[in-house]
C-alpha positions, -999 to +999 in steps of 0.1 A: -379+349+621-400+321+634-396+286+634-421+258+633-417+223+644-435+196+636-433+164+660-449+132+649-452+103+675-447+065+669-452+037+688-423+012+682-434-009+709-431-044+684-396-057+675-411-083+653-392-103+628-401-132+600-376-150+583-375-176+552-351-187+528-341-189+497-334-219+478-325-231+440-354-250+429-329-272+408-304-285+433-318-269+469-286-250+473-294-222+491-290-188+473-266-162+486-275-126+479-308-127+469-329-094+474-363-098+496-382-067+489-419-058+508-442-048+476-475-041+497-475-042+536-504-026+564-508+013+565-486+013+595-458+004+575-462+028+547-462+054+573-426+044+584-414+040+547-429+071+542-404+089+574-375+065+567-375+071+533-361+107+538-328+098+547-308+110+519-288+077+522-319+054+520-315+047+487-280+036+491-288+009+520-283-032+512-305-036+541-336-016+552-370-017+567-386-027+529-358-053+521-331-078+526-311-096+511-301-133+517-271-149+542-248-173+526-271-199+539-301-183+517-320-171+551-332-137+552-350-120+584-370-086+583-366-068+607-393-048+629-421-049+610-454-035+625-487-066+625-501-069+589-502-084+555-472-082+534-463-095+497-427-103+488-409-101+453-374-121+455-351-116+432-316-136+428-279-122+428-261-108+398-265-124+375-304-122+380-315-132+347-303-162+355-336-171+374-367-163+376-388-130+402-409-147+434-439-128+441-461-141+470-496-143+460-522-119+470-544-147+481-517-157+503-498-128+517-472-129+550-488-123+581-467-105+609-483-110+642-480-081+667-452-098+697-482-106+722-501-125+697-498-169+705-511-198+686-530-224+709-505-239+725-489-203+737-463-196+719-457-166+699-473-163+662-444-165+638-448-171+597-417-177+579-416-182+541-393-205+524-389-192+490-375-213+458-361-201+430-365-218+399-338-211+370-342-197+337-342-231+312-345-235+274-357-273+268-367-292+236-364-321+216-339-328+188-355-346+158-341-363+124-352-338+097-368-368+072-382-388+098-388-373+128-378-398+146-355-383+182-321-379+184-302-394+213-267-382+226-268-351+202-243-323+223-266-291+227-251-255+235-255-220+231-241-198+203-206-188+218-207-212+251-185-240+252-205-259+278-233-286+261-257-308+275-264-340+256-298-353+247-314-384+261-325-416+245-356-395+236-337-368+215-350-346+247-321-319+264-326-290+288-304-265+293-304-241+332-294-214+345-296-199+307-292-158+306-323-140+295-325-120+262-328-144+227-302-173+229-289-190+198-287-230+201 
């Protein structure tokens, strides 16, 4: 019987880190929970995913080298990273259909500078990303049928909620943090 083995050498000299948070674009609360995923990041660090990734329990982990998910005070910090571009999708806590994905743009991705990069004054690159959140929101205008003319303090609320908003002097309402799928009003 032979055996063959296969040894594969990294270089983990960096132990870089970039942080952000996540806020509600509504209020500025921060959110708790949130799930900070890498979409796209350097070949470097598809070559770790790629050897991570075969941990049978990888799938199961909150926390890993692809994503994070939020502190009670909405910041979020990934963790050794190797120097590159990277996008970010964000998504909120149960219930997420509550608010809407964050993608960065590909025109403006997250750089992660390798630990002995500086700016001009010495210090050591860092990017962070502060992220908001806006919520999902059904808004309109409530007219009189014959005249059009608006409706002020009508009470607005979804089919089988018993919480309302009422509409301003302009008829006009908005209603947050609404669940996706095809409301009734």
């Amino acid at each position: 019987m032979s055996i063959k083995q296969r040894w594969l050498y990294l270089d983990l000299r960096h132990a870089v880190a970039n942080a952000g948070r996540v806020t509600d674009a509504m209020t500025a609360s921060p959110i708790a929970g949130a799930t900070v995923k890498v979409i796209e990041g350097p070949p470097e660090f598809q070559t770790l995913l790629a050897i991570f990734s075969q941990d049978p329990d990888w799938k199961d982990l909150p926390e890993r080298l692809d994503r994070t998910v939020t502190r009670a005070d909405g910041i979020f910090v990934l963790k050794d990273l190797p120097p590159g571009e990277y996008r970010l999708r964000v998504t909120a806590p149960p219930p997420r259909r509550r608010y809407s994905t964050f993608e960065t743009d590909p025109a403006t991705p997250l750089t992660v500078w390798a630990e002995d990069e500086r700016d001009e004054a010495g210090r050591i690159r860092f990017d962070s990303l502060d992220i908001i959140l806006s919520p999902t929101r059904i808004e309109g205008q409530i007219t009189q049928a014959g005249n059009g003319e608006p409706v002020g303090r009508a009470r607005v609320r979804l089919r089988g909620d018993t919480a309302y908003v009422a509409t301003d002097a302009d008829g006009r309402y908005a209603l947050t943090h609404v669940a996706a799928g095809s409301p009734r009003i």
